[in-house]
VMD Tcl script that builds the backbone (N, CA, C; Angstrom):
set m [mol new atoms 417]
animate dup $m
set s [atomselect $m all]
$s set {name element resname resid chain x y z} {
  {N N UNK 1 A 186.601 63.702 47.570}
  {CA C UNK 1 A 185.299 63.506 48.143}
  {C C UNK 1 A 184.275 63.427 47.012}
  {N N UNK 2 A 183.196 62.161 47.296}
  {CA C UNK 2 A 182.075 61.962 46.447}
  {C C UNK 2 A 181.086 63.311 45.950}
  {N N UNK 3 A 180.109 63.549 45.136}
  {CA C UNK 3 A 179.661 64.443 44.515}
  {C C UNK 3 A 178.681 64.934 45.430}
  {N N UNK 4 A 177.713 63.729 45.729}
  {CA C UNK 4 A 176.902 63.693 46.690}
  {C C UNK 4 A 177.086 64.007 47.807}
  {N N UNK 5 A 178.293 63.555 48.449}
  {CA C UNK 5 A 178.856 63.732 49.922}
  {C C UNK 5 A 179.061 64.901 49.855}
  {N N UNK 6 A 179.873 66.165 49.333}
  {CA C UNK 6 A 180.172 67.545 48.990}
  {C C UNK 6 A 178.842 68.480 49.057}
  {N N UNK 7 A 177.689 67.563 48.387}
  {CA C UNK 7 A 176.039 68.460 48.028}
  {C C UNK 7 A 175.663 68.460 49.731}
  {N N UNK 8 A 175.643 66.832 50.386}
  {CA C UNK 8 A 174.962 67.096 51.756}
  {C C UNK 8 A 175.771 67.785 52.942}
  {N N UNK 9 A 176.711 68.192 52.618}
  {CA C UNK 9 A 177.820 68.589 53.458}
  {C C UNK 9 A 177.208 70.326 52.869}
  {N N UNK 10 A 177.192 70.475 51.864}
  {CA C UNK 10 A 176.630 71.919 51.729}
  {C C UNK 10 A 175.347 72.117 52.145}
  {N N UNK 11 A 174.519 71.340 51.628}
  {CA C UNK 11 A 172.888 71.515 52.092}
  {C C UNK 11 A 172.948 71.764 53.913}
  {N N UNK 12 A 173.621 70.429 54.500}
  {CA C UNK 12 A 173.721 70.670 56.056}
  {C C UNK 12 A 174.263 72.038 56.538}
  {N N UNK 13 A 175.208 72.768 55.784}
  {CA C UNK 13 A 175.539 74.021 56.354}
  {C C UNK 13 A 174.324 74.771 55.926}
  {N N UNK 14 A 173.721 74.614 54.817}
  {CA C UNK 14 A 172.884 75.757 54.948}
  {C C UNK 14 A 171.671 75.695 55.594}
  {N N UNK 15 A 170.996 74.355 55.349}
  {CA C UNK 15 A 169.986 74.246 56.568}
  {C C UNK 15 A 170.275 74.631 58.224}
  {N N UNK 16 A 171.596 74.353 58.481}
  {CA C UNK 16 A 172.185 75.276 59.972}
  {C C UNK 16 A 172.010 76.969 59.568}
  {N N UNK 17 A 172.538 77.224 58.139}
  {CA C UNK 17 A 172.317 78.649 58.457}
  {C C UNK 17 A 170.986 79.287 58.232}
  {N N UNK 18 A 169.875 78.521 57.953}
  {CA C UNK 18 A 168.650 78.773 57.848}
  {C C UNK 18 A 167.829 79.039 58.972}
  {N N UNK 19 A 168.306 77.863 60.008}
  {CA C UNK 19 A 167.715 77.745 61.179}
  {C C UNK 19 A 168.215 79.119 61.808}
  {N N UNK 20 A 169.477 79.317 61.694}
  {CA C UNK 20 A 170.229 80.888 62.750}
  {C C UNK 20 A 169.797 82.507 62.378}
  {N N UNK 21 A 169.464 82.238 60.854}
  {CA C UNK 21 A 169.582 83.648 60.323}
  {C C UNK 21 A 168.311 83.731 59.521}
  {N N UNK 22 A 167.406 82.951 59.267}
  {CA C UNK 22 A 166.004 82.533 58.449}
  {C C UNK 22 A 165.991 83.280 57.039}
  {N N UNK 23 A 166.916 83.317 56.471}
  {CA C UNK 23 A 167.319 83.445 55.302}
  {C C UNK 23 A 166.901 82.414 54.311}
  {N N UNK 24 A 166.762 82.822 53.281}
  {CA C UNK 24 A 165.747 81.916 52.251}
  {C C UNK 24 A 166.773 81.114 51.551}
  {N N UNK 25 A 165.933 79.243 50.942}
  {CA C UNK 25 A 167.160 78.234 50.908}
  {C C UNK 25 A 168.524 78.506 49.700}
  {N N UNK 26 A 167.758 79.297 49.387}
  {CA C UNK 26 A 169.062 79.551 48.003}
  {C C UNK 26 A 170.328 80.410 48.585}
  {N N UNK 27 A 169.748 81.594 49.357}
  {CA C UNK 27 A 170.687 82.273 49.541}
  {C C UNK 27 A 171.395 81.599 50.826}
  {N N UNK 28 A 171.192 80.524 51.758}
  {CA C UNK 28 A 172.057 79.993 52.483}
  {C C UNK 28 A 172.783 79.336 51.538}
  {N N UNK 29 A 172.166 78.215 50.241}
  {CA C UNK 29 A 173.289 77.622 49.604}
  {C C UNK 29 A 174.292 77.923 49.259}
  {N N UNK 30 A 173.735 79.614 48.672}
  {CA C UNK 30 A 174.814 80.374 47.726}
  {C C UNK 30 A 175.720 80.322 49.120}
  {N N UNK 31 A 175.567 80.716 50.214}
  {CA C UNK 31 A 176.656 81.255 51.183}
  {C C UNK 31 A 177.499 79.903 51.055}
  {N N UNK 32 A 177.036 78.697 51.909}
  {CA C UNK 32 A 177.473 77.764 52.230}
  {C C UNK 32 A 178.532 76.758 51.088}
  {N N UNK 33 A 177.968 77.485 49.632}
  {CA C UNK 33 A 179.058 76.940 48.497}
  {C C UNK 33 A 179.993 78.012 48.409}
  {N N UNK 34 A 179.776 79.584 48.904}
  {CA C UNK 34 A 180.802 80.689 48.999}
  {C C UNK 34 A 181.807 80.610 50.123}
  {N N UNK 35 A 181.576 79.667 51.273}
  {CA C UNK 35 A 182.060 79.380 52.526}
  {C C UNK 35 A 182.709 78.585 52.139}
  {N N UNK 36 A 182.412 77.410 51.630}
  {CA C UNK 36 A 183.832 76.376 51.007}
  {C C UNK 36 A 184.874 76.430 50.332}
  {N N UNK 37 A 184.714 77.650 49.999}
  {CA C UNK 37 A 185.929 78.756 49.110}
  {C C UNK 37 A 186.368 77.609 48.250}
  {N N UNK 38 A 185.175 77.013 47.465}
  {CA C UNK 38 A 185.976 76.327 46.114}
  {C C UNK 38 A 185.343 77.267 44.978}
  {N N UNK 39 A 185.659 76.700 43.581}
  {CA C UNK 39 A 185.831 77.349 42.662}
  {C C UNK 39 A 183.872 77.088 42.628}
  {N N UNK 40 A 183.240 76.821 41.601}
  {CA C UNK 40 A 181.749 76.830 40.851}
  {C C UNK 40 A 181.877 75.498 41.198}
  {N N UNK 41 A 180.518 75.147 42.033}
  {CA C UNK 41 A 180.487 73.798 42.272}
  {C C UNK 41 A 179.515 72.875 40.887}
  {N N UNK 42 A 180.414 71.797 41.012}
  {CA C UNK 42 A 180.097 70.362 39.950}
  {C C UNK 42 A 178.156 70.754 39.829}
  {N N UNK 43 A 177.781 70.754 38.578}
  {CA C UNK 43 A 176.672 71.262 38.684}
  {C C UNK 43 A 175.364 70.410 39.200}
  {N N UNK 44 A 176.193 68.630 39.050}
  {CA C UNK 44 A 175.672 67.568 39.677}
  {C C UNK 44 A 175.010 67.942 41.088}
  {N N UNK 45 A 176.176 68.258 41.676}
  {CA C UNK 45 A 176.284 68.188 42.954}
  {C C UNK 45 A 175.314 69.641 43.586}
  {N N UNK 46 A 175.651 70.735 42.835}
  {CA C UNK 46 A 175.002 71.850 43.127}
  {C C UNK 46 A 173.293 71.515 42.763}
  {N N UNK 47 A 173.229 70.621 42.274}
  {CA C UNK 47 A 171.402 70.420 41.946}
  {C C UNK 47 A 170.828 69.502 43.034}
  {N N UNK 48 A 171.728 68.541 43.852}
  {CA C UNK 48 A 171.857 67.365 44.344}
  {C C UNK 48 A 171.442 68.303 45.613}
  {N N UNK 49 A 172.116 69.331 46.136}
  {CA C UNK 49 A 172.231 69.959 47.305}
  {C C UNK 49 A 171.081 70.403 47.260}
  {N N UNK 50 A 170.474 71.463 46.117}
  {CA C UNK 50 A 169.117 72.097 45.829}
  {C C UNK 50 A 168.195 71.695 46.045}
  {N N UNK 51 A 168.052 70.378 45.716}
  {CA C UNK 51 A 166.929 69.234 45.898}
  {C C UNK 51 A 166.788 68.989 47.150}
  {N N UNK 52 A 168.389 68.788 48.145}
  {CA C UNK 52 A 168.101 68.484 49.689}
  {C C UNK 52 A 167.272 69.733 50.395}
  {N N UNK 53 A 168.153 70.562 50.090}
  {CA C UNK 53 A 167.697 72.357 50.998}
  {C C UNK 53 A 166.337 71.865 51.021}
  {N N UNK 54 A 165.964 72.166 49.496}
  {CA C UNK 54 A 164.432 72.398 48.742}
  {C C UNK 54 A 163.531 71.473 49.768}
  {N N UNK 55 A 164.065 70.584 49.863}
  {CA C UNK 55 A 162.711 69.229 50.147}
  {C C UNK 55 A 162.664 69.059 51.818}
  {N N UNK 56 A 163.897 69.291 52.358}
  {CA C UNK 56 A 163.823 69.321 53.458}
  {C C UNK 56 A 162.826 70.531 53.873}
  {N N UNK 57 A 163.119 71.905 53.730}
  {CA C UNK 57 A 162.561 73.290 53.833}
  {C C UNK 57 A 160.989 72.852 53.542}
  {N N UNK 58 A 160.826 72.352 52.513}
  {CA C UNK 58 A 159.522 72.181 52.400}
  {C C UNK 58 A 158.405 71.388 52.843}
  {N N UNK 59 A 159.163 70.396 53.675}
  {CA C UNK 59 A 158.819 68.992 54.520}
  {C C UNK 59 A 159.083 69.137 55.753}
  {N N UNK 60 A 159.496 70.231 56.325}
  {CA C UNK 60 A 160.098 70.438 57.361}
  {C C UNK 60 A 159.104 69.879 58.704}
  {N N UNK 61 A 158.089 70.293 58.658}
  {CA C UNK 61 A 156.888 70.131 59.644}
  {C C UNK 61 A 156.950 68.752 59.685}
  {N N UNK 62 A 156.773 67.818 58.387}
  {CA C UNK 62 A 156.165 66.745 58.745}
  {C C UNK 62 A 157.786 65.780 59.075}
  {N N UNK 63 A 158.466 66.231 58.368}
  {CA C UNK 63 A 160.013 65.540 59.132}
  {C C UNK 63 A 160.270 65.538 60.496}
  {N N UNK 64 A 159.990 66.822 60.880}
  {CA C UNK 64 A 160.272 66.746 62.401}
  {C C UNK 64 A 159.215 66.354 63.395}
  {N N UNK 65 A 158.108 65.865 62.679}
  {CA C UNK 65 A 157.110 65.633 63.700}
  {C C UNK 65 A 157.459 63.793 63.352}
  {N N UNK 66 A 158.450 63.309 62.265}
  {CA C UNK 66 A 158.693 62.250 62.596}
  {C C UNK 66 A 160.126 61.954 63.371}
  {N N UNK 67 A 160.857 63.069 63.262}
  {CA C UNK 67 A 161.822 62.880 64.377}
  {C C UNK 67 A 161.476 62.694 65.722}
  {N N UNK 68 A 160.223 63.317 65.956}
  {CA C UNK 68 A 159.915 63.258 67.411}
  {C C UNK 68 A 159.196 62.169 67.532}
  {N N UNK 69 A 158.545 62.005 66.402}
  {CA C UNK 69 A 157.295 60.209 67.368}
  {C C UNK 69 A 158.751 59.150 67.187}
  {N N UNK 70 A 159.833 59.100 66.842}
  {CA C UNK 70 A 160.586 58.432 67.168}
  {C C UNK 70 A 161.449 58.674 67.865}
  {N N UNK 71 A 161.866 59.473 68.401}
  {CA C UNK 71 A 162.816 59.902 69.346}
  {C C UNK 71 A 162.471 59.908 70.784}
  {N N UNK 72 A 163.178 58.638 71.532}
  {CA C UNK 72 A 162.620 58.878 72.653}
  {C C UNK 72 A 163.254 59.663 73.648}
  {N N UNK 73 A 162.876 60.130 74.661}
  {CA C UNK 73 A 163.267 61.302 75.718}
  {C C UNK 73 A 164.254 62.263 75.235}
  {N N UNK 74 A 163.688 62.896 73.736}
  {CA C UNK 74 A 164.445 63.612 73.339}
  {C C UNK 74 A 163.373 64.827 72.131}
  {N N UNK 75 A 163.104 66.125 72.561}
  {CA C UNK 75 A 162.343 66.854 71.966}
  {C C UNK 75 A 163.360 67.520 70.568}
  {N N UNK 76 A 162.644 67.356 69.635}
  {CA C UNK 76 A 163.337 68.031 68.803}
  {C C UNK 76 A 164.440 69.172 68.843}
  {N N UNK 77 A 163.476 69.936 69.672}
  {CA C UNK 77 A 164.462 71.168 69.429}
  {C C UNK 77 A 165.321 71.604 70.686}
  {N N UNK 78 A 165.453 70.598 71.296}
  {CA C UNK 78 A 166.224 70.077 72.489}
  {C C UNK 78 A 167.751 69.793 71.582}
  {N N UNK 79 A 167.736 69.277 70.392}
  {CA C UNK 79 A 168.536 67.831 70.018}
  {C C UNK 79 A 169.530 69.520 69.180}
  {N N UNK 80 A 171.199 69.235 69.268}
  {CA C UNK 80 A 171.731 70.250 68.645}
  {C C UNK 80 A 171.782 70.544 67.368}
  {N N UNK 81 A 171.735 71.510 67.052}
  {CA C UNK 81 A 171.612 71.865 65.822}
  {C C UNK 81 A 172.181 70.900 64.750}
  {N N UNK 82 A 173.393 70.349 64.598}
  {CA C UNK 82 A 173.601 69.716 63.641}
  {C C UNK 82 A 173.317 68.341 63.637}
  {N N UNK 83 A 173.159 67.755 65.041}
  {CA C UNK 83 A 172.334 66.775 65.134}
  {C C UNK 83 A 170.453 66.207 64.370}
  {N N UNK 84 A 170.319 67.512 64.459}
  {CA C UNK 84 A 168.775 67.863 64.238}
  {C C UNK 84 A 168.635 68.067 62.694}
  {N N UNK 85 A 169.385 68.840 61.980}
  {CA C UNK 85 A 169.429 68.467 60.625}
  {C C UNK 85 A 170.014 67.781 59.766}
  {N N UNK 86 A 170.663 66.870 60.184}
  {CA C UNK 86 A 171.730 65.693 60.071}
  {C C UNK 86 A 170.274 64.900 59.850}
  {N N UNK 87 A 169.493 64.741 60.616}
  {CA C UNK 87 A 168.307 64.111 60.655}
  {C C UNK 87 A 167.480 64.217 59.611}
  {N N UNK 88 A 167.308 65.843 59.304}
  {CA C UNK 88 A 166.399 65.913 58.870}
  {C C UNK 88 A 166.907 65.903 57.317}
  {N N UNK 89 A 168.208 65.798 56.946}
  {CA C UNK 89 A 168.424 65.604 55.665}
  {C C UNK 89 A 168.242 63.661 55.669}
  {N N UNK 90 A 169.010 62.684 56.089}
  {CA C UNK 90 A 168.323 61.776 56.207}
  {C C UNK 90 A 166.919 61.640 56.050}
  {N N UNK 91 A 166.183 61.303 57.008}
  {CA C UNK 91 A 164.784 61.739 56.949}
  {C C UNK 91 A 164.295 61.888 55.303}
  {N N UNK 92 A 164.025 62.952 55.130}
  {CA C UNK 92 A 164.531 63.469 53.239}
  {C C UNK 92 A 164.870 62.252 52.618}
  {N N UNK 93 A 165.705 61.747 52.750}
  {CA C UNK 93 A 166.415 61.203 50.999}
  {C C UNK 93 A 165.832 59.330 51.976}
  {N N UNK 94 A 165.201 59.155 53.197}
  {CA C UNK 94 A 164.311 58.178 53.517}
  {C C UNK 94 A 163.159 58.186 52.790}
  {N N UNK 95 A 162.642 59.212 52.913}
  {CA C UNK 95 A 161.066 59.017 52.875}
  {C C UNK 95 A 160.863 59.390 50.983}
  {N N UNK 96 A 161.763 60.680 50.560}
  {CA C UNK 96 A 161.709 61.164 49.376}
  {C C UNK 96 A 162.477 60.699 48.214}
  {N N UNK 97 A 163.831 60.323 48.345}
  {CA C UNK 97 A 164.366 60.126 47.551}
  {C C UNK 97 A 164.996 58.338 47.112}
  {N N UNK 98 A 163.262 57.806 46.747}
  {CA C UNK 98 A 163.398 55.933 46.866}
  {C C UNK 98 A 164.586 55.610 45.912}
  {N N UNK 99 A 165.280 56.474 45.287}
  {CA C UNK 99 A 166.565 56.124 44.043}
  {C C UNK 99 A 167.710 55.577 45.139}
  {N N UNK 100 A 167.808 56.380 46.507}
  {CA C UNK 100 A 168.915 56.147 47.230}
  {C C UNK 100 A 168.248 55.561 48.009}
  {N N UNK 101 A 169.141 53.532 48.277}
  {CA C UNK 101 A 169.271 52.693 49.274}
  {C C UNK 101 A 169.211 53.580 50.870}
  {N N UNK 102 A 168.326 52.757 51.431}
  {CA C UNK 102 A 168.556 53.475 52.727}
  {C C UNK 102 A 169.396 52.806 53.550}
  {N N UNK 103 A 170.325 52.216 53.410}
  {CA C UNK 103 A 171.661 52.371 53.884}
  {C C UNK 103 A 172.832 53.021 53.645}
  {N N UNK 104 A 172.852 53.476 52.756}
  {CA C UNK 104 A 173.597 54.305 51.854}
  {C C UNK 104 A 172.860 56.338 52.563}
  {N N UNK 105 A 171.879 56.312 52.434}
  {CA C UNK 105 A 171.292 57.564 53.016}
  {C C UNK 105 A 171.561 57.515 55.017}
  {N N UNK 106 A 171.353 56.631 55.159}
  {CA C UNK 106 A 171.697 56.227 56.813}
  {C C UNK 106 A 173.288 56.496 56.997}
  {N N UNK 107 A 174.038 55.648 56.133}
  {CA C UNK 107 A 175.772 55.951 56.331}
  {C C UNK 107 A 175.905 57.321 56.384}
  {N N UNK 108 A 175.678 58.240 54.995}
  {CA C UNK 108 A 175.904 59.256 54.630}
  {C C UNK 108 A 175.616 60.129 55.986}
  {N N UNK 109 A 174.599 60.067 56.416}
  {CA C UNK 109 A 174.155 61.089 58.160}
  {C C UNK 109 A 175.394 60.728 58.886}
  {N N UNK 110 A 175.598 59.230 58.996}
  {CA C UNK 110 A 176.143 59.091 60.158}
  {C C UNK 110 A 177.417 59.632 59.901}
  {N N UNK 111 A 178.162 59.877 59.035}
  {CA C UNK 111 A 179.336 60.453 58.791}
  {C C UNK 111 A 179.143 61.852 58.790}
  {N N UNK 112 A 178.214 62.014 58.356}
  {CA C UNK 112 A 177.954 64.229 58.440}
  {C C UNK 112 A 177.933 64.393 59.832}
  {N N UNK 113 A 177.383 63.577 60.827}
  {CA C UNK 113 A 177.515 63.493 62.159}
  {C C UNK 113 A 179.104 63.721 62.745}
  {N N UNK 114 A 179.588 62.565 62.180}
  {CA C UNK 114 A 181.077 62.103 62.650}
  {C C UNK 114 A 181.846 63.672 62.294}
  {N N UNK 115 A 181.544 64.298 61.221}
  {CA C UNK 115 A 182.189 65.160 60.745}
  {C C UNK 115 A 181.975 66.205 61.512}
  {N N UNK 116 A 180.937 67.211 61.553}
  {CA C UNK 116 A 180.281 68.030 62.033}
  {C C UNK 116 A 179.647 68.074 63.364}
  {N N UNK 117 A 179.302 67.130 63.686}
  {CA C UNK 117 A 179.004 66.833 65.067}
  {C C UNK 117 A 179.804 66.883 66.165}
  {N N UNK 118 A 179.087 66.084 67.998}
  {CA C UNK 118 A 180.011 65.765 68.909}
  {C C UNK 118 A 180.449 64.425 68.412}
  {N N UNK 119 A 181.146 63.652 69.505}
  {CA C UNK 119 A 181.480 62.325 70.026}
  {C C UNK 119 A 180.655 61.359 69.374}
  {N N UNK 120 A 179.136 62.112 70.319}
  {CA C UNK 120 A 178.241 61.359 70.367}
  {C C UNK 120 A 176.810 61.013 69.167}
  {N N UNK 121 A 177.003 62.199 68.292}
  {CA C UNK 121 A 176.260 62.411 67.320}
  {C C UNK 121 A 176.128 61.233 66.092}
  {N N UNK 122 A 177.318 60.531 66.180}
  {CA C UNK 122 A 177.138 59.396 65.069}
  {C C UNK 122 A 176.360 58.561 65.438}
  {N N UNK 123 A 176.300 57.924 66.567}
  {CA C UNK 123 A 175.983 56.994 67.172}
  {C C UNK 123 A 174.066 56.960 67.345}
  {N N UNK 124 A 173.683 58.511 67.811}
  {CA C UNK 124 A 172.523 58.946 68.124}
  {C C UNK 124 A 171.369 58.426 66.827}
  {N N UNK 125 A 172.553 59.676 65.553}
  {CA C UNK 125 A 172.213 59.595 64.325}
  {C C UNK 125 A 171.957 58.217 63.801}
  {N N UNK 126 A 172.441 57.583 63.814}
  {CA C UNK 126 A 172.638 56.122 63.381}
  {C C UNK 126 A 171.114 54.970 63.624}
  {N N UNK 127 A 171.314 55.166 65.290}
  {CA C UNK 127 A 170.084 54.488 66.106}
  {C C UNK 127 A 168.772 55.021 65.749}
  {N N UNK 128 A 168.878 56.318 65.815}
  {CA C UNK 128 A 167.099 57.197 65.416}
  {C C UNK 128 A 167.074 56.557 63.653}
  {N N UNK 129 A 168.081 57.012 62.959}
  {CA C UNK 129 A 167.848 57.064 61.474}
  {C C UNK 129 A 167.249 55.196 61.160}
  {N N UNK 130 A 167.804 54.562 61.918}
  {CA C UNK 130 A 167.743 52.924 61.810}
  {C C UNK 130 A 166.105 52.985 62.242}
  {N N UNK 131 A 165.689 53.237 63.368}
  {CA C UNK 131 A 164.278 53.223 63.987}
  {C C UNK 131 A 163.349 53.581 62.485}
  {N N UNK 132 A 164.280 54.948 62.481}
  {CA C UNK 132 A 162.742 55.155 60.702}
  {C C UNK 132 A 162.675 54.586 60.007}
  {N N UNK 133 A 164.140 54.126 59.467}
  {CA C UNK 133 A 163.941 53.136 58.395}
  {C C UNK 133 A 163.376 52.175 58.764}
  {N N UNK 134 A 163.045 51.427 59.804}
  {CA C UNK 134 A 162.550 49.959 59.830}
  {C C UNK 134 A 161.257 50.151 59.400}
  {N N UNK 135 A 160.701 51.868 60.513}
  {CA C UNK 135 A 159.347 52.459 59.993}
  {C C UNK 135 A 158.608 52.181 59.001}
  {N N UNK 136 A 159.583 52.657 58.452}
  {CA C UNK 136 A 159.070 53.289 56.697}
  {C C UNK 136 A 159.267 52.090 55.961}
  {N N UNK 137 A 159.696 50.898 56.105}
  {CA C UNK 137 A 160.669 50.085 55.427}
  {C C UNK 137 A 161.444 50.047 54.124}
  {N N UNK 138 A 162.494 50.584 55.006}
  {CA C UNK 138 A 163.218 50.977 53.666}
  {C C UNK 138 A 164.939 50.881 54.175}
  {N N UNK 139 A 165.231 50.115 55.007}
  {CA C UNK 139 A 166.330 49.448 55.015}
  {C C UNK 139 A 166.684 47.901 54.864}
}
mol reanalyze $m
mol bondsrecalc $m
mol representation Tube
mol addrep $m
């Protein structure tokens, strides 16, 4: 597995364990890289993740107030947990991080979806994340 793919796969667990236990973003990372029971993560990747936690946590308000003007018949905090920050790391590396293609940031959700998610979560993910990007233009 890619370096990147490993960082948002950690960041997404810890932004879930942020939301459950409101524990501050480092110490979910630390958990969520202690939960993968690998050895010291690639330090790439461990900065890559830092940056997601970080920016999401800190953007949080205005991310989710764009999940919702695009989301139709669907309130944020209605939408399941990993659905909802699946988003909001997308979202993130849309609006913040112009180095990564936003198709490449769009795939990446839709597979943290496929992974972590229901059935139906890729699909959701996919359609909302497409709506922002046209937004923002940046697909």
């Amino acid at each position: 597995m890619g370096t990147r793919r490993t960082a948002r796969e950690r960041a997404l667990q810890a932004l879930y364990q942020l939301e459950m236990t409101g524990a501050k973003p480092s110490e979910a990372l630390e958990s969520a890289w202690a939960a993968a029971g690998t050895e010291r993560p690639d330090p790439e990747a461990e900065q890559f993740a830092r940056n997601l936690v970080e920016g999401v946590w800190s953007h949080l308000d205005e991310i989710d107030s764009v999940i919702q003007s695009h989301s139709h018949h669907w309130r944020v905090e209605r939408m399941t947990r990993i659905d909802r920050n699946v988003l909001r790391l997308g979202i993130f590396e849309l609006k913040y991080l112009v180095e990564i293609p936003g198709r490449v940031s769009i795939n990446e959700a839709v597979e943290l979806g496929k992974r972590f998610g229901t059935e139906e979560s890729s699909a959701f993910i996919n359609g909302l994340l497409d709506r922002i990007a046209s937004a923002l233009q940046k697909t």
